[in-house]
Phi, psi and omega in degrees: 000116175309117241287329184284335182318290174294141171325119165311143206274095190287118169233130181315155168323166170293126154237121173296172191121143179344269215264013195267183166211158184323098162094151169290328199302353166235036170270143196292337205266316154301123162333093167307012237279205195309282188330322177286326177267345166275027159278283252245031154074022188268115142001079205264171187303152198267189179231143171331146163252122194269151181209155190251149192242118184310332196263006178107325173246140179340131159238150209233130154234132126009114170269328175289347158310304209272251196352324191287309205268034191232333186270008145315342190301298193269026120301301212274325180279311163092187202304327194277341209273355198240117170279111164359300185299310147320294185281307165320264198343283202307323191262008160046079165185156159287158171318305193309292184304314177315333212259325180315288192312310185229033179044291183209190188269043173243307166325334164282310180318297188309292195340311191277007197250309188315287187314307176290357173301308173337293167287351203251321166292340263223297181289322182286303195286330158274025181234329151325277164012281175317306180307179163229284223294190164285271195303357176260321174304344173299293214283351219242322172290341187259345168312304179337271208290355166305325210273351191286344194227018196214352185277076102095219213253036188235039178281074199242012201337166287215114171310353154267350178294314178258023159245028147267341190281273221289314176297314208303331192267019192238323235199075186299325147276014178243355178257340167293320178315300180310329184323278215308330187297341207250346221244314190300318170307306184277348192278284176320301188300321207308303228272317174295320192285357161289330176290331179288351189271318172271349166286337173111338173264029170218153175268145201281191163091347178294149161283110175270001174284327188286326183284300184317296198312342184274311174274005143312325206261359197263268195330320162288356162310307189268353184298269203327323154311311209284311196288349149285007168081023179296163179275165198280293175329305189279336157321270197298355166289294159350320227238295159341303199292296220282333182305319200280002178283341182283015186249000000 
């Protein structure tokens, strides 16, 4: 079943206070479990992956393991740009266990694309978390993703951005994958700046679907910027910049 497929993503009203955060999806005080992230079309963490063995017993790998060290692979390269051979080497596995485990290299591709969404919500929700107002959570989410592609040994910036540029119009389910990831993202800013409207730290009366959407585009903006080598400084003026339009 394709992402699109899957439940749609509810998110409860804004309540304001120091520690709440806007909708469950960012509440700190809720269980995430399996279930919750495959409503919202998320992966849940994998269990070793079993491979069958020529002498009869199983051999086990870590697939998020495997997975983590395959997607800088497909960051740096993108799909067509990464070999089999390639994608072995880097996941430390033979061709064979890949193709038992993931059919293939489009199977390694989806895989790495769920996972890194996975952790990259996973991280976006405690770094909300962290902020209070609406708008220091606006500013603390477009921080995120600058820093996801401009940070030190996580400069890998975001496989849905260059499997929508490369994939998507070839390929319906990778392009439904990108949607819904994209949809979801604006889906979060909308809800902050309804949170910033109602704590008083963003000023009301703005279109906030027409403002999420400017800033989705800001945010995937700065992925593509930061991973293209801007400095972290000019990242956060951008950011700066971009703030002073809520006031």
């Amino acid at each position: 079943m394709s992402l699109s497929q899957s439940n749609s993503l509810h998110l409860h009203p804004a309540i304001v206070g120091n520690s709440t955060i806007a909708g469950i999806f960012f509440n700190p005080d809720i269980d995430f479990g399996n279930d919750r992230f495959h409503n919202i079309g998320m992966k849940p963490a994998s269990h070793p992956a079993a491979l069958s063995n020529p002498r009869g017993r199983p051999r086990e790998f870590d697939m998020d393991d495997a997975l983590d060290k395959v997607i800088p692979l497909f960051c740096a390269r993108g799909f067509h740009g990464a070999s089999i051979n390639d994608i072995a080497e880097t996941m430390e596995l033979t061709v064979g266990s890949i193709y038992k485990a993931l059919k293939d290299k489009r199977g390694v591709f989806l895989a790495a694309i769920d996972r890194q969404l996975s952790v990259r919500q996973g991280a976006l929700r405690q770094t909300i978390a962290a902020a209070t107002s609406g708008r220091d959570k606006l500013r603390a989410a477009l921080m995120f993703y600058a820093g996801v592609s401009n940070t030190g040994d996580d400069m890998q910036g975001c496989l849905i951005v260059s499997t929508t540029v490369e994939l998507a119009t070839f390929d319906e389910e990778i392009a439904n994958r990108a949607r819904d990831s994209l949809k979801r993202r604006e889906v979060i800013l909308n809800e902050l700046l309804k949170l910033g409207e109602t704590d008083g730290s963003i000023a009301a009366g703005s279109n906030n679907a027409a403002t999420a959407r400017l800033m989705l585009c800001l945010m995937q903006g700065l992925i593509i910027i930061g991973k293209a080598g801007r400095t972290r400084k000019e990242l956060i003026a951008v950011v700066d910049a971009a703030m002073k339009i809520l006031d």
